[in-house]
C-alpha positions in Angstrom: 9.3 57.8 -109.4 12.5 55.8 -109.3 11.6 54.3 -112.7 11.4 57.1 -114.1 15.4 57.8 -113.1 17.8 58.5 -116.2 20.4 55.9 -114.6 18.0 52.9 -115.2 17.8 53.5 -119.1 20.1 53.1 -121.9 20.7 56.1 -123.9 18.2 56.3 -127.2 14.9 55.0 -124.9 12.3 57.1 -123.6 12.1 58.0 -119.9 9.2 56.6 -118.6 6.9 59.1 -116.5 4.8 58.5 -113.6 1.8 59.0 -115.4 2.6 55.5 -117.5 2.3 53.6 -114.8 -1.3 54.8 -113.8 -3.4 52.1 -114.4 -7.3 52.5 -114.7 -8.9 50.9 -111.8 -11.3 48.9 -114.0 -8.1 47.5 -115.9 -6.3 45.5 -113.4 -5.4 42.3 -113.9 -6.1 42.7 -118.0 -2.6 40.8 -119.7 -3.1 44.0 -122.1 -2.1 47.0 -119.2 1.3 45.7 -118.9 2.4 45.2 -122.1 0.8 48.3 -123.0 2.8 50.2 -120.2 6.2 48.3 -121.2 6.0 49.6 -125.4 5.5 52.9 -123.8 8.1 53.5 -122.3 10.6 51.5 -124.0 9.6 53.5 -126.8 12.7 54.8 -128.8 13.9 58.1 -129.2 14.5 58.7 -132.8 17.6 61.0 -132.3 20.1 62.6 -135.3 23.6 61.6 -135.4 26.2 64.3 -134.7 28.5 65.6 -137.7 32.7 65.8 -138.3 31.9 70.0 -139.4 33.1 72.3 -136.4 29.9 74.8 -135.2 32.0 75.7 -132.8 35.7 76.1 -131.9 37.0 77.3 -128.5 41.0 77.8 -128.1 42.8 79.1 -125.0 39.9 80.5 -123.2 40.3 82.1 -119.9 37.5 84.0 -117.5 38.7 86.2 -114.7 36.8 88.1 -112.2 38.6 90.8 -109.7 38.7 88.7 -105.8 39.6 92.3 -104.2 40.2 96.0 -105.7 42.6 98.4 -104.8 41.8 102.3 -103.4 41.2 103.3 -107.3 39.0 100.4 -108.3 41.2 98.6 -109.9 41.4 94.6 -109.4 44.7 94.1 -107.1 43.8 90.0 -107.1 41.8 87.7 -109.9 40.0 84.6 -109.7 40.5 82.4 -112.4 36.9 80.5 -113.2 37.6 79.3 -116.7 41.6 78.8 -117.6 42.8 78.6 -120.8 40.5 75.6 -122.1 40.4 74.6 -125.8 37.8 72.3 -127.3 35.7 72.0 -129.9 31.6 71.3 -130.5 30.5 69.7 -133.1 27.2 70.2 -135.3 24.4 68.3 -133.8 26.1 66.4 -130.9 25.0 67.2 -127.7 27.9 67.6 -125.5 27.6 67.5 -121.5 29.7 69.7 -119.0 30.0 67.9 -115.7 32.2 69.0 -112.6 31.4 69.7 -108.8 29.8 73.2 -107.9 32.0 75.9 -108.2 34.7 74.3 -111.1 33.4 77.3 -113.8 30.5 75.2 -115.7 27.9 78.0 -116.0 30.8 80.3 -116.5 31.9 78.6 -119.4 28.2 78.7 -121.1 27.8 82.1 -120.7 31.1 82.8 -121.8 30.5 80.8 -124.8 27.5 83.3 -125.3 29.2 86.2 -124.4 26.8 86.7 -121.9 30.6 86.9 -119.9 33.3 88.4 -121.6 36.2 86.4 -121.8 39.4 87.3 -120.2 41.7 86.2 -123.3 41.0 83.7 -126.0 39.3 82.8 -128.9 36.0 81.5 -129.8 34.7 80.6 -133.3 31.1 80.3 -134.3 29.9 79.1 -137.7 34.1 80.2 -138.6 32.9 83.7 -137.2 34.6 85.2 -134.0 32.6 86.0 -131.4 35.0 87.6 -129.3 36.1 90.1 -131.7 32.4 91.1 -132.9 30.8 94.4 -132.5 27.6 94.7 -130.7 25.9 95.4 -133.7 27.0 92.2 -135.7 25.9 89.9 -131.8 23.2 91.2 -131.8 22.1 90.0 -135.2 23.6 86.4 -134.2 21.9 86.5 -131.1 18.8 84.5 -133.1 21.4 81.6 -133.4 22.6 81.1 -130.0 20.1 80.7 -126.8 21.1 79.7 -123.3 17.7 77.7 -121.2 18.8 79.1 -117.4 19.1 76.7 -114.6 16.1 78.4 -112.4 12.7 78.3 -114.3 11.4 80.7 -111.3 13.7 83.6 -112.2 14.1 82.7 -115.9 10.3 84.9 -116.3 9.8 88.2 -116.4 6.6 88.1 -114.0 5.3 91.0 -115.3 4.5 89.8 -118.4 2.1 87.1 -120.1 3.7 83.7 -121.3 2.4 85.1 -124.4 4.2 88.5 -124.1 7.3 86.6 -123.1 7.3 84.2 -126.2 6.8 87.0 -129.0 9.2 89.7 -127.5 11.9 87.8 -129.3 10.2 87.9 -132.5 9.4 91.4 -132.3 13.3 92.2 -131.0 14.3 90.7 -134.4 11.9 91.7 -136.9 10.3 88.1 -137.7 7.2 88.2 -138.5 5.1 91.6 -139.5 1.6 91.2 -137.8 1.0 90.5 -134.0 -1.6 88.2 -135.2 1.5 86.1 -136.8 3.4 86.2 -133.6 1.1 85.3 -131.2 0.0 82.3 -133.7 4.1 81.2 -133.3 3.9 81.4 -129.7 1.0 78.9 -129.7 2.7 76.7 -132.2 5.5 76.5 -129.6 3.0 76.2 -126.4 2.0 72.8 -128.7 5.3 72.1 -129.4 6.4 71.4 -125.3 3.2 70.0 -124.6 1.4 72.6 -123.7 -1.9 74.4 -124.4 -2.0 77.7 -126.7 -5.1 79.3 -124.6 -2.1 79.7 -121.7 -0.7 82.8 -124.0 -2.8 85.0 -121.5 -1.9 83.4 -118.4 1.5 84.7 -115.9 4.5 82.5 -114.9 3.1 82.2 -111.0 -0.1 80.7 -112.3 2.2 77.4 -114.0 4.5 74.6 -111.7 7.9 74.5 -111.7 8.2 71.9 -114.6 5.8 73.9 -116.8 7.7 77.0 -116.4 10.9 75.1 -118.1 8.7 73.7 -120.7 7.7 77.5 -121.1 11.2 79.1 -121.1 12.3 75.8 -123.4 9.8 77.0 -126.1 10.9 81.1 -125.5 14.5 79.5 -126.6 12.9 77.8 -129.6 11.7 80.9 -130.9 14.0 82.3 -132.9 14.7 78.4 -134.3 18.4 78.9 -133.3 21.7 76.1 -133.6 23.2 76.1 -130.9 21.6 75.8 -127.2 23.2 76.1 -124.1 20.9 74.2 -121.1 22.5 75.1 -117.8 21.3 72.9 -115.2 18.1 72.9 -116.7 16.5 69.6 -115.4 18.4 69.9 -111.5 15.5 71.4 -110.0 12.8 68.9 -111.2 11.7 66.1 -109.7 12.6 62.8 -111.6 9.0 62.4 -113.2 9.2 66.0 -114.6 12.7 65.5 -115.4 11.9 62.9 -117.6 9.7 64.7 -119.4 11.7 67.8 -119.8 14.7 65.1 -121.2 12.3 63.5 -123.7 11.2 67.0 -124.9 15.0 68.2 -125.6 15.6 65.0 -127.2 12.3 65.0 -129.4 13.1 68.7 -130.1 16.7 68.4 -131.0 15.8 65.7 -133.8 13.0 68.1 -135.1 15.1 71.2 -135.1 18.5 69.6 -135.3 20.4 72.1 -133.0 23.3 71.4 -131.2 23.4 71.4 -127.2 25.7 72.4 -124.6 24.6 70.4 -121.8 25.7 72.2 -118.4 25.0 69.6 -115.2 26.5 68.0 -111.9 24.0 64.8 -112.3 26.4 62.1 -114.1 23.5 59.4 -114.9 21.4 62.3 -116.4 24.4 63.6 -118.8 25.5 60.1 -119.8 21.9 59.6 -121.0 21.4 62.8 -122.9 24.9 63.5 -124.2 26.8 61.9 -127.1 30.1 63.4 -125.7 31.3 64.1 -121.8 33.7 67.0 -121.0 34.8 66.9 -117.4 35.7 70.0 -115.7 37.8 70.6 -112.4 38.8 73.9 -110.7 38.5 75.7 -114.4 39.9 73.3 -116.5 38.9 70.6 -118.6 40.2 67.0 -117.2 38.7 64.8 -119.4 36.6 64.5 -122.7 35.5 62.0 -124.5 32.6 59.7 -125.9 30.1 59.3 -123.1 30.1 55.7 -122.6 33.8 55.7 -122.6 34.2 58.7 -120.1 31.6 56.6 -117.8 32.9 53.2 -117.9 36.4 53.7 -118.8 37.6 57.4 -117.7 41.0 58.3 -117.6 41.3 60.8 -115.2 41.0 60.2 -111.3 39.0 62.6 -111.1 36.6 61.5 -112.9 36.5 58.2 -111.5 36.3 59.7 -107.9 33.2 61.5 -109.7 32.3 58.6 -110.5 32.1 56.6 -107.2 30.4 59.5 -105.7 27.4 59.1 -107.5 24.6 57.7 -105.2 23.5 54.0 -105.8 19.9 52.5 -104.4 
C-alpha cells in the first residue's frame, strides 16, 4: 500500500497496485518474480503533450451566494466563494486546483460548467461564451463538457442499472438510433475502465467504492467530450484503488485526448497527474504555474506553507 503512493513516483510512470506485488506462492525465490514485478510497474505512461490553443478562457470570474436575507427574501449579506479570478486552460493539459477545504475549488468547477451561475464575469469555451448562452444552445454543448463528482456513492442514481445509467446520456442526445447500439457503447466503456460488460444489469450497491468511480468515469466518457472536470475524484479511495483510478485517467486522456480540470487538496497526487498547478486561497488564485516549479520552487507563502503541511513517512 504505501508503494503504491503517488508521492514515491515521478510523473509519466505507472502507479504500482497492490495486486503487483502478489507473488504466486510456488514462485518465491525465482530471480524472474522481481524483475517481472519492477517492469510492471515502472511501466510508462504514454501521455499527449498539452497545446499553446486556448479551450478555455476564464476573465474576472466572481461566485456569490446570499450569507443572510432580509424580511422580503432578498440577500442583505454575500459570501464571496470565487473572486474575480482570470486564467486560462489550455487544450490537452491537465491542470490541478489545490487549496485547503473551503477556498471555492468545487465552486469554481461547477461554475466553469455552469452547474453554478456565476456572479459576474466571463468564460469562453471553444471562443464560445458560456455565460451568455441560452439553455437551448448548453444544452447542445453539454456533450462536450462532463464533471466526475467527488462522492462515487451519490454520483448513482440507485434506482437504475449501471447499464441504464450509461445509455441515458446517449438517449438525452440523440446518439445512436437502436437500444441495441447503446447498450453495445455502454459495454465498450465497462471494457474501457476495466470492467466487465455483463455488469450492464447489475445496481450501484452491488459494486465497491472504487468500481463505482470507474463506473461514473465511463458515464462521463460517454458522450466522448473535451473537457473534464474531476472534483476530488480519487480522495475517497484507498491508495491501491487510487492508483488505479490515476492510471485509468491518464491511459484515457491519451486515448481520448480531453483536457482535465483536476479539483484536489492531495498535493503529491496533483503534482503527479497535472502538467500545470493553480493554487487557490480564500477564493482567489495565489499561484500558478508548471507543476514541478509550483512544487519545488513556489512563489507564494502560501503555497510553501501548503507545502510543509503535507505528511512525510
Amino acid at each position: 500500500l504505501l508503494a503504491c503512493r503517488p508521492s514515491l513516483h515521478p510523473k509519466g510512470e505507472r502507479l504500482p497496485v497492490v495486486s503487483d506485488f502478489i507473488i504466486d506462492p510456488n514462485q518465491i525465490g525465482d530471480k524472474t518474480t522481481a524483475a517481472s514485478i519492477k517492469n510492471k510497474t515502472s511501466a510508462p505512461i504514454v501521455g499527449l503533450e498539452p497545446t499553446r490553443e486556448k479551450l478555455m478562457s476564464i476573465r474576472n470570474l466572481t461566485v456569490q451566494f446570499p450569507a443572510t436575507r432580509n424580511l422580503f427574501g432578498r440577500a442583505a449579506s454575500l459570501i464571496t466563494a470565487v473572486d474575480n479570478i482570470s486564467f486560462d486552460v489550455m487544450s490537452g493539459e491537465t491542470l490541478g486546483l489545490v487549496g485547503e477545504s473551503g477556498c471555492g475549488k468545487t465552486t469554481l468547477g461547477r461554475a466553469l460548467l455552469r452547474l453554478i451561475e456565476p456572479s459576474s464575469g466571463s468564460i469562453h469555451f471553444k471562443d464560445r461564451s458560456l455565460t451568455t448562452m441560452k439553455a437551448s444552445e448548453l444544452k447542445m454543448l453539454r456533450k462536450d463538457i462532463q464533471i466526475i463528482f467527488q462522492d462515487p456513492y451519490s454520483s448513482l442514481n440507485p434506482r437504475l442499472t449501471i447499464g441504464d445509467a450509461l445509455t441515458e446520456p446517449l438517449k438525452v442526445h440523440g446518439m445512436l438510433r437502436t437500444k441495441k447500439e447503446r447498450r453495445e457503447r455502454a459495454a465498450e466503456l465497462l471494457e474501457k475502465v476495466n470492467m466487465n460488460g455483463d455488469h450492464l444489469a447489475r445496481y450501484p450497491h452491488e459494486f465497491s467504492g472504487g468500481q463505482r468511480q470507474r463506473l461514473v468515469i465511463a458515464r462521463a466518457l460517454t458522450l466522448e467530450p473535451s473537457f473534464l472536470v474531476c472534483d476530488e475524484s480519487v480522495s475517497a479511495l484507498d491508495v491501491s484503488v487510487q492508483a488505479q483510478v490515476l492510471n485509468l485517467l491518464a491511459d484515457l486522456k491519451t486515448e481520448y485526448g480531453f483536457t482535465i480540470i483536476f479539483i484536489s487538496h492531495d498535493l503529491s497526487v496533483v503534482h503527479y497527474i497535472s502538467d500545470r498547478i493553480m493554487v487557490m486561497n480564500h477564493g482567489r488564485i495565489e499561484e500558478i504555474g508548471d507543476a514541478g516549479q509550483v512544487f519545488k520552487n513556489p512563489t507564494s507563502e502560501y503555497t510553501r506553507k501548503l507545502l510543509e503541511s503535507i505528511p512525510t513517512l
